[in-house]
C-alpha angles and dihedrals in degrees: 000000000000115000089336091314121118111234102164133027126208116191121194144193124254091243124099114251101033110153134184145141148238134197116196128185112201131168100216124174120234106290102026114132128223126185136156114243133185114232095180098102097168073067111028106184142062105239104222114093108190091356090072122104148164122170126173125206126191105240097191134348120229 
């Protein structure tokens, strides 16, 4: 998400234990917020404990 806007999208399986991985690229402002949100709500969590990340890194600045 970037400032409430979807940007990417991750589909899983049903099954436990599913991985994966998403690279996205976004030019943001200063101020501007990003998060990763789940949007399943028949399932409301990402399964992972201490194996979940997310980590964001500033490519270039304008």
């Amino acid at each position: 998400m970037l400032d409430g806007q979807i940007i990417a999208i991750a589909q899983s399986t049903q099954k436990m234990f599913d991985q994966g991985s998403q690279t996205v690229i976004v030019h943001m402002h200063p101020g501007q917020r990003v998060w990763v949100q789940s949007l399943d709500y028949s399932n409301q969590f990402v399964y992972g404990e201490v194996y979940s990340a997310f980590s964001g890194f500033l490519l270039q600045r304008d």
